[in-house]
C-alpha positions in Angstrom: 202.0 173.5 162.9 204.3 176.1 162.0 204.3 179.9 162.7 204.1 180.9 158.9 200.8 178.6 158.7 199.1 180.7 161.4 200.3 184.4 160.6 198.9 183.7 157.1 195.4 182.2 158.7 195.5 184.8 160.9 196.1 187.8 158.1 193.3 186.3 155.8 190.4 185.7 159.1 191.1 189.4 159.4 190.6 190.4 155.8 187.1 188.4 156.2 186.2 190.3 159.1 186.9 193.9 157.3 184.9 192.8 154.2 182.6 190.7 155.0 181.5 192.8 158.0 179.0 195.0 156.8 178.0 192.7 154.0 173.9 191.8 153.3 173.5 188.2 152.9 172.4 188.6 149.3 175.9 189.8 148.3 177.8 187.2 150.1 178.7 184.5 147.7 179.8 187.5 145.2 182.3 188.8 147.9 182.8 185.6 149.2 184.2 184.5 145.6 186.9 188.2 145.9 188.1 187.4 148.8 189.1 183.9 147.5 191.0 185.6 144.6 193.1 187.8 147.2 196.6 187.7 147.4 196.1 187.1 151.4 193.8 184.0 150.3 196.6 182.6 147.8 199.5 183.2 150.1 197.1 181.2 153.0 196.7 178.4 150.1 200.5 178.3 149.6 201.3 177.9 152.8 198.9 175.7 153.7 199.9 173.2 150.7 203.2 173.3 151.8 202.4 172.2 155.2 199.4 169.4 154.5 201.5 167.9 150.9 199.7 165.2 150.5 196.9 167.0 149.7 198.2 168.1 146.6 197.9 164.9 144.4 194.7 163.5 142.6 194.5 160.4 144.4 192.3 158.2 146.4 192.3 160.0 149.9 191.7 163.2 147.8 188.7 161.5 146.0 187.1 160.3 149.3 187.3 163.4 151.0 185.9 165.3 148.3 182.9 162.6 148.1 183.4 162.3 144.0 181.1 159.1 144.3 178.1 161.1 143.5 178.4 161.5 139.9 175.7 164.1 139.6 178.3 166.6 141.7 181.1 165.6 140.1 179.7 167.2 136.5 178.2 169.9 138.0 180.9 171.3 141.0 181.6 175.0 140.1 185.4 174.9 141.1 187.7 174.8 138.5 190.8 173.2 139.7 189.9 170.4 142.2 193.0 171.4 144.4 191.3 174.2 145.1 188.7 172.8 147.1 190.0 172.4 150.5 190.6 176.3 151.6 187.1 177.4 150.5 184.9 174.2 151.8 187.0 174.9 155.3 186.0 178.8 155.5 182.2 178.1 154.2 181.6 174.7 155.7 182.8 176.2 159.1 180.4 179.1 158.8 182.9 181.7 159.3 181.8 183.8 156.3 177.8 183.5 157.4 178.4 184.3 161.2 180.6 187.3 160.4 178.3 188.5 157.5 175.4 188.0 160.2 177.9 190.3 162.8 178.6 187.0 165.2 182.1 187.4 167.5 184.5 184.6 166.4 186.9 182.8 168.3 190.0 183.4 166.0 191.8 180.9 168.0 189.3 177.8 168.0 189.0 178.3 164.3 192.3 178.4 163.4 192.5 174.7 165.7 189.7 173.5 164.0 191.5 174.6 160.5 194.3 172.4 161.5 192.6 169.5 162.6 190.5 169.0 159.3 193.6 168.2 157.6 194.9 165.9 160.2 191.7 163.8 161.1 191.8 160.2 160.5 188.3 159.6 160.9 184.7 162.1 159.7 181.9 161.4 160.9 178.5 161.1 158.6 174.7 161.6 159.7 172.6 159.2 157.3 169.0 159.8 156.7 166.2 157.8 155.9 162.9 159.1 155.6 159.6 157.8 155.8 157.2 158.1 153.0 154.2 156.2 154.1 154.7 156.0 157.9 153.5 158.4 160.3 153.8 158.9 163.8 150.7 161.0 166.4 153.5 162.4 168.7 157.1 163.5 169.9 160.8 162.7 168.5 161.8 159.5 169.7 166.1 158.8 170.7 167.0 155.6 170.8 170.5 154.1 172.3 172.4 154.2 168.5 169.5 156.4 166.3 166.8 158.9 166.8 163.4 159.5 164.6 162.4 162.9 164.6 160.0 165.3 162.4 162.4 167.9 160.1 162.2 171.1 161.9 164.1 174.1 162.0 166.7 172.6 164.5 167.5 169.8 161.7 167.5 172.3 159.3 169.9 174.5 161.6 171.9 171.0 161.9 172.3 170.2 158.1 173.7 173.8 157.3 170.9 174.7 155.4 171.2 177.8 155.0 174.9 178.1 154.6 174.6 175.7 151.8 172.0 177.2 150.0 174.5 180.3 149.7 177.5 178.6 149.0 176.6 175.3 147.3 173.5 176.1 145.3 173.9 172.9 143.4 173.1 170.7 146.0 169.7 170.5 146.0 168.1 168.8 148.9 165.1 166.8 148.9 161.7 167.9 150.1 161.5 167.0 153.8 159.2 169.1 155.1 156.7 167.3 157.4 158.7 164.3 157.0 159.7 161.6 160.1 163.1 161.2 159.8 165.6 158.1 160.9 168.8 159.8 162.1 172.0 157.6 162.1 175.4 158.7 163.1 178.5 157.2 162.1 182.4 156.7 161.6 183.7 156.9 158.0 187.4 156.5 158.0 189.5 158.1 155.4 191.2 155.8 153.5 195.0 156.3 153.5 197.4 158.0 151.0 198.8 154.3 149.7 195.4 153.2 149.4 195.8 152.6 145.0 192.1 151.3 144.8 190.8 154.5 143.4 187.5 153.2 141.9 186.1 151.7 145.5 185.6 155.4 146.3 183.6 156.6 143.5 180.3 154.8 144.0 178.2 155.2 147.2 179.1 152.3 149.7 176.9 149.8 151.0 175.4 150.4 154.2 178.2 150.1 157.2 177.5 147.5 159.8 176.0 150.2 162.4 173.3 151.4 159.7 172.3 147.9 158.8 171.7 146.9 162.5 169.5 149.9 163.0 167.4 149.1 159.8 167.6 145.5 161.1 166.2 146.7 164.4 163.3 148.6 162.5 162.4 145.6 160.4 161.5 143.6 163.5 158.9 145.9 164.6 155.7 144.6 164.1 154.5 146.3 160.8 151.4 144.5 159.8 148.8 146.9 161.2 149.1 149.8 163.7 145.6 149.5 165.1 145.7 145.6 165.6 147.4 142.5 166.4 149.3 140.7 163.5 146.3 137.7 164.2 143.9 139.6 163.9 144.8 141.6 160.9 145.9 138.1 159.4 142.5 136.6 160.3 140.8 139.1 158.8 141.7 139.1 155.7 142.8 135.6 155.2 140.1 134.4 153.1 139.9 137.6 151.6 140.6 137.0 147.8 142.4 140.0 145.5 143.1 139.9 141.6 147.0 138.5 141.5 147.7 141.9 139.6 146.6 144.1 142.4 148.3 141.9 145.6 151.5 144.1 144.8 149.6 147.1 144.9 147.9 146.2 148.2 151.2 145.5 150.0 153.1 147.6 149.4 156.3 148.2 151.5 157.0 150.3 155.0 159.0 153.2 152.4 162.4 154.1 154.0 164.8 155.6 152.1 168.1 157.3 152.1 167.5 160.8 152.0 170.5 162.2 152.4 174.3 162.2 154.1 176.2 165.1 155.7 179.4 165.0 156.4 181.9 167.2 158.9 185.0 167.1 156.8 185.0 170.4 156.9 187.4 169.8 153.6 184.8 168.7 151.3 181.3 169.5 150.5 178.3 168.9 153.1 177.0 166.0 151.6 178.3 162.5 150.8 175.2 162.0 148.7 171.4 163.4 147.9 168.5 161.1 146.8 166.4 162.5 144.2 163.7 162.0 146.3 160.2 163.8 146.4 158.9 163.7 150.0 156.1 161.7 151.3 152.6 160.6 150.0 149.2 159.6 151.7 147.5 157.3 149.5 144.2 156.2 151.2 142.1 154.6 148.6 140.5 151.2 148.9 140.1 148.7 146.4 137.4 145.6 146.0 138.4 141.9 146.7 136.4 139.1 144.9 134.3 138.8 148.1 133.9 142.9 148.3 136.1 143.2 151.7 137.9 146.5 151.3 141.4 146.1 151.8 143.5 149.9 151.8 145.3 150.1 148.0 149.4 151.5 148.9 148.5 151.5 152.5 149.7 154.7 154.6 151.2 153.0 158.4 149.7 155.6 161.3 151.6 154.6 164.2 151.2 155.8 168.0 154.9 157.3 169.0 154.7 155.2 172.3 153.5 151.9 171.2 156.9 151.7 168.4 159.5 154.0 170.9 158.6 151.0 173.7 158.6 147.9 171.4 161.7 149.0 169.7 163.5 149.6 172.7 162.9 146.5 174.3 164.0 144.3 171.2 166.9 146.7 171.3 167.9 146.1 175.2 167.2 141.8 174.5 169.6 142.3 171.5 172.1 144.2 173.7 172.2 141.6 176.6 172.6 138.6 174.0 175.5 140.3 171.7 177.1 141.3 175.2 177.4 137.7 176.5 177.4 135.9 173.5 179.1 138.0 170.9 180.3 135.9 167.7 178.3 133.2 168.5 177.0 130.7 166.0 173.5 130.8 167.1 173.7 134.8 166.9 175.3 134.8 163.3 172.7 132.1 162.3 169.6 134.7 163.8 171.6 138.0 162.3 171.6 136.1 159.2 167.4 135.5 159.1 167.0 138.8 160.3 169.1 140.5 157.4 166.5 138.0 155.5 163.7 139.8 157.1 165.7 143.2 155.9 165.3 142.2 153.0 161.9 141.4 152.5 161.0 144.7 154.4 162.9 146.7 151.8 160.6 144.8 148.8 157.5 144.8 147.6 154.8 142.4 146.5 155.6 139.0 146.1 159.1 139.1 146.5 157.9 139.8 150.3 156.8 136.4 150.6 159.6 134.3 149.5 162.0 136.4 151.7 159.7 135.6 154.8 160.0 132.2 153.8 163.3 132.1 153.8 163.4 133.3 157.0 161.4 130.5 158.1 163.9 128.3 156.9 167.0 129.9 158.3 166.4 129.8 161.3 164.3 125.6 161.9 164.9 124.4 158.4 167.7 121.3 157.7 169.0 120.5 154.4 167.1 117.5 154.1 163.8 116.4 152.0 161.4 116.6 154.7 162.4 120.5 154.9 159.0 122.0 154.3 157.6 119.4 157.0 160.2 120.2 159.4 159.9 123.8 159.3 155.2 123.4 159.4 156.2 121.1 162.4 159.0 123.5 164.5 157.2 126.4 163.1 153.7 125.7 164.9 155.7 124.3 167.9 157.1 127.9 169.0 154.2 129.8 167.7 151.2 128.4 168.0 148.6 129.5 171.0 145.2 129.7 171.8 143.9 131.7 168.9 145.6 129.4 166.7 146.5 125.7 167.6 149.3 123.5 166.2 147.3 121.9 163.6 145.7 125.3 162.1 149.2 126.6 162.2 150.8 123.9 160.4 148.1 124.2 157.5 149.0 128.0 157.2 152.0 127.2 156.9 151.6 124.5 154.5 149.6 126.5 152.5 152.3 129.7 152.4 154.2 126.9 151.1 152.6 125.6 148.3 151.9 129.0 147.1 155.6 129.7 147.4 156.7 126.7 145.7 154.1 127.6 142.9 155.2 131.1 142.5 159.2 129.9 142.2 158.7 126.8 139.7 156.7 128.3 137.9 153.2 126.6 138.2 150.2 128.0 137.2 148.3 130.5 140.2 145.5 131.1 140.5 143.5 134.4 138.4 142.7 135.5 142.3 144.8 135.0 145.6 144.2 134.8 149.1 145.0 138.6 150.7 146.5 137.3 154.0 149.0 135.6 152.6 151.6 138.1 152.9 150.5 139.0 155.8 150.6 135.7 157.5 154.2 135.0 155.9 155.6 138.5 158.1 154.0 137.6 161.2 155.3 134.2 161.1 159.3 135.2 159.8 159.1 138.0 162.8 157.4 136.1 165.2 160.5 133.4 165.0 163.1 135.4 165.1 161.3 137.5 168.4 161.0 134.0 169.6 164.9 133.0 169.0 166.1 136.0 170.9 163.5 136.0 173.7 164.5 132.4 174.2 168.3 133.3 174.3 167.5 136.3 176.5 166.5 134.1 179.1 169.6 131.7 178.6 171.2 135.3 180.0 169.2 135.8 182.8 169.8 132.6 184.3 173.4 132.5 183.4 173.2 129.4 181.2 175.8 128.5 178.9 175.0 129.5 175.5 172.8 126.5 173.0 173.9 125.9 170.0 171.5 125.4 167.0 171.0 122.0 167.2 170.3 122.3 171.1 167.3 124.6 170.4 166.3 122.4 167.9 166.4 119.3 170.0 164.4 121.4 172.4 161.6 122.4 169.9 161.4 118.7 168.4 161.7 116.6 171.6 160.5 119.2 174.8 164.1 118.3 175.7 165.8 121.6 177.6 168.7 123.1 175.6 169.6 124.1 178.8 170.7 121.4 180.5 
């Protein structure tokens, strides 16, 4: 970097220091706002576009840095020029105005690398979060290997520059997150490059990356049907439980996680990528009849004991790890990625929907593309899965009937004024159940340092007793 660049940084850090000083925290914006008219400020900005030029053009690294793909900020942003953004997001991101106005010592040299570097990093890094709104947990934060889920605290508040952006960037309004649990997800976002000409890629919110979506994969394998008992037992329950079809959405409703929120440290833009308009979380606890008056919980809150979910998800997480390190790529992995991203899917609906998607599941992972499917998956199906609360005939007729109602529900048969309650139920414990089953099986394949089945091997072995090891 040249000299000129840091004589001018240098002049305008100690302009900040003289004025901002002695300033209360009320008046900071206001002085804040002077400063950045100052001739010391403009000759910083001069200098600085002449060394960093390609940030002077409207185009599609400019748009991603400045996170434009939240339309609600893009109408509301108080700047006037947008080329103006990148000196005064780097002075307030950074929190030199707040730590001087609050009398903290700054290192003039580490912020002056730090000013350099955010116009010279390839990659930012973003912190998604999701939050809860009907799942509680009874104890501490819990870190996992690639994700944490904590309560919002002061320390996360500290952590998403709360303060500093209620000063500074007063439009951003952040949801309500108080007494929230929180899943916190780190990850890499790189900048797209000057030649990049695919301009309108970058003004919608991307899909999840890869890293999110096998976290939230992760989550959706935890057994969810019932905190305080087994998936049998809350499927035997309420199995011949009967509920008005109008009210079987209402009773099953979804584990709610949502993206809250993304904060980025391009210290160049704004703090976040993107808000929710979200309003914080809810604890509905009202029961409603079935036809045979068994209560059954309406929009269900999930109370969950901390050590129960931190040890189950961490041992699906260390089976995952062992398979993806030894068989990476692998057909048989992409085939149980697949009917897990199915399971995703029905863990982000509600209702109904739910059901299909754990059917598919089903079929995924044992079904053939033949027209004995639906007896081919009953038969596999209760093969793997059945035990000694529930043998392979009694399993095969669940399944049989999850079927029928399926295949009702999709061509468009008549159903019945009233349904059985456990059928959802029963559909989630069967899609998880197989896929725990796939990778416990291929777990062991590691252990004893087979070589790695293929589909149809595991097949075999579930049809005919036949080792897909040998």
């Amino acid at each position: 970097m040249s000299n000129e660049l840091k004589k001018a940084f240098e002049a305008y850090f100690e302009l900040v220091v003289k004025r901002l000083r002695t300033t209360e925290a009320i008046d900071l914006r206001g002085k804040v706002i002077e400063l950045e008219k100052d001739r010391c400020f403009e000759n910083l900005k001069c200098v600085a576009q002449n060394e960093f030029p390609q940030y002077n053009d409207f185009n599609p690294r400019f748009i991603n840095r400045h996170h434009l793909r939240n339309p609600k900020f893009a109408k509301n942003h108080y700047f006037d020029e947008l080329a103006d953004h990148y000196l005064p997001n780097f002075f307030r991101r950074s929190q030199c105005y707040l730590d001087i106005c609050r009398g903290e010592e700054l290192d003039k040299v580490n912020l002056y690398l730090s000013f350099c570097s955010a116009f010279t990093n390839k990659k930012t890094t973003v912190l998604n979060l999701f939050a809860f709104e009907n799942v509680g947990f009874d104890g501490f934060n819990m870190d996992f290997k690639d994700f944490s889920i904590r309560r919002y605290d002061s320390a996360l508040e500290e952590r998403l520059e709360v303060d500093n952006s209620r000063i500074f960037y007063p439009e951003l309004v952040l949801p309500n997150m108080k007494d929230c649990w929180l899943v916190l997800i780190e990850d890499i976002d790189n900048l797209p490059s000057e030649e990049d000409p695919d301009i309108e890629k970058y003004e919608l919110l991307p899909d999840y990356s890869a890293k999110v979506k096998s976290i939230l994969r992760l989550i959706s394998l935890y057994d969810w049907n019932s905190p305080n008992e087994s998936s049998y037992e809350r499927t035997t329950r309420e199995a011949n439980a009967k509920v008005k079809i109008d009210q079987f959405f209402r009773i099953y409703e979804k584990v709610e996680l949502k993206r809250v929120l993304i904060l980025s440290d391009d210290l160049l833009a704004p703090p976040y990528d993107y808000i929710s308009s979200w309003k914080g979380a809810r604890r509905p606890y009202n029961d409603i009849n079935t036809d045979d008056d068994t209560k059954i919980k309406d929009m269900e809150f999930y109370e969950i004991r901390s050590n129960d979910f931190a040890d189950e998800l961490k041992e699906i997480q260390k089976i995952l790890f062992h398979i993806e390190e030894n068989f990476a790529d692998h057909e048989l992995i992409n085939n149980i990625k697949l009917a897990a991203d199915y399971l995703l899917k029905a863990f982000s609906c509600n209702g109904l929907e739910q059901l299909l998607w754990h059917i598919i599941v089903l079929e995924s992972l044992v079904g053939e593309n033949n027209n004995r499917i639906s007896k081919t998956i009953r038969r596999r199906i209760s093969a793997i899965l059945a035990g000694p609360n529930l043998g392979k005939n009694k399993m095969a007729d669940l399944i049989y009937n999850l079927q029928t109602f399926r295949n009702n529900l999709v061509h468009g048969s008549p159903l019945e004024e009233s349904i059985l309650a456990g059928h959802l139920h029963q559909a989630r414990h069967l899609a998880r159940a197989s896929i725990i089953w796939f990778l416990n099986y291929l777990n062991e394949a590691v252990k004893q340092g087979h070589i790695m089945p293929n589909r149809k091997d595991i097949l075999d072995f579930i049809d005919e007793g036949k080792h897909a090891f040998e």
